[in-house]
C-alpha positions as CSV (number, residue, x, y, z in Angstrom):
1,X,147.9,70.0,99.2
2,X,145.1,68.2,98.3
3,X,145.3,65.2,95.5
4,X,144.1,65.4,91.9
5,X,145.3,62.2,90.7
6,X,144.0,58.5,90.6
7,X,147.4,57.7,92.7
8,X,146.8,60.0,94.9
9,X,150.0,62.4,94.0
10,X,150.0,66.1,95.1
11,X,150.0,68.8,92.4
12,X,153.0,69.9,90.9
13,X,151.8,72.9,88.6
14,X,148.7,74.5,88.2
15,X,147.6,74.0,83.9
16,X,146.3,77.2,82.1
17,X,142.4,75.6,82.3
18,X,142.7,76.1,85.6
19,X,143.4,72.3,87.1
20,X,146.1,71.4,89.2
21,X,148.4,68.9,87.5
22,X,151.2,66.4,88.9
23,X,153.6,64.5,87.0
24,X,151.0,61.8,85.7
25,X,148.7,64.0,84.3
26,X,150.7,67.0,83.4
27,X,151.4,64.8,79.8
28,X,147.8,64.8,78.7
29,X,147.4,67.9,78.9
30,X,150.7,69.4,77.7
31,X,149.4,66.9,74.5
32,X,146.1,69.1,74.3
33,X,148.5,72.6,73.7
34,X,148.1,73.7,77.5
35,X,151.1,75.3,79.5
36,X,151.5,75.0,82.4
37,X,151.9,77.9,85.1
38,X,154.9,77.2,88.2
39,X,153.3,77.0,92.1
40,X,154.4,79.4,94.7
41,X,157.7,78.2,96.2
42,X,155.6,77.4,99.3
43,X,153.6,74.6,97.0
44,X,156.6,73.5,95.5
45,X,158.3,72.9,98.5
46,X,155.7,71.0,100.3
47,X,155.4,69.1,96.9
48,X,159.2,67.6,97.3
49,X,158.0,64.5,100.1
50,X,156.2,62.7,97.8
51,X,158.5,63.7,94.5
52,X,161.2,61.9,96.4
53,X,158.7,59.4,97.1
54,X,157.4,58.8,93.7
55,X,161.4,58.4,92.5
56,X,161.5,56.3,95.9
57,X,158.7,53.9,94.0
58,X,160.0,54.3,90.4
59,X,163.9,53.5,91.9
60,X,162.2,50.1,93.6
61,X,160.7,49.3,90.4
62,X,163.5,49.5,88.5
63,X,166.2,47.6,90.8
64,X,163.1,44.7,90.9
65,X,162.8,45.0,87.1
66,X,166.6,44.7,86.8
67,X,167.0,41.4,89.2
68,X,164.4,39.9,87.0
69,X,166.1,40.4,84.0
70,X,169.8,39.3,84.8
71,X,167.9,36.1,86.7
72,X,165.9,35.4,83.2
73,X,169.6,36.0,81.3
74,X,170.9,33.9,83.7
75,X,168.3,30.6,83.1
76,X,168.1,31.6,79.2
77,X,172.3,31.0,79.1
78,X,172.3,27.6,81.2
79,X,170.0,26.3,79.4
80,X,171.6,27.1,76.0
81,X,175.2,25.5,77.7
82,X,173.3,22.3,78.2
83,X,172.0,22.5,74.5
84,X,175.7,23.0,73.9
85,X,177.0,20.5,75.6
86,X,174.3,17.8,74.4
87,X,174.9,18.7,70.7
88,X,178.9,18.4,71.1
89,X,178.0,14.9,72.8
């Protein structure tokens, strides 16, 4: 399948105007009152690689996003122990 999005994602569904539509831009256009109409199975199916890769991505993201929080937790609850502990001095 050919791409119709800036990332470069394979269409999932085909919208009622005619354009083919994947998960980034299927939004706007469900927004504008379109519907969307399902792909053969055949399209669907050859659709699934870069589905699982796009939750691959998202997945990465999230894990990354996650470590970065618990290590800025982490820094924000030393430092207020050493606030603690130089108050109770």
């Amino acid at each position: 399948m050919e791409s119709f999005c800036a990332q470069n994602c394979q269409a999932l569904v085909k919208c009622q105007c005619g354009e083919f539509l994947c998960s980034h831009t299927m939004g706007h256009h469900m927004i504008l009152g379109h519907s969307a109409l399902s792909m053969t199975e055949t399209g669907l199916m050859s659709s699934f690689p870069s589905i699982f890769g796009l939750i691959s991505e998202y997945k990465e993201k999230i894990v990354q996003r996650g470590t970065y929080l618990t290590q800025q937790v982490g820094k924000l609850v030393s430092s207020q122990i050493v606030r603690l502990e130089q108050f109770e001095r």
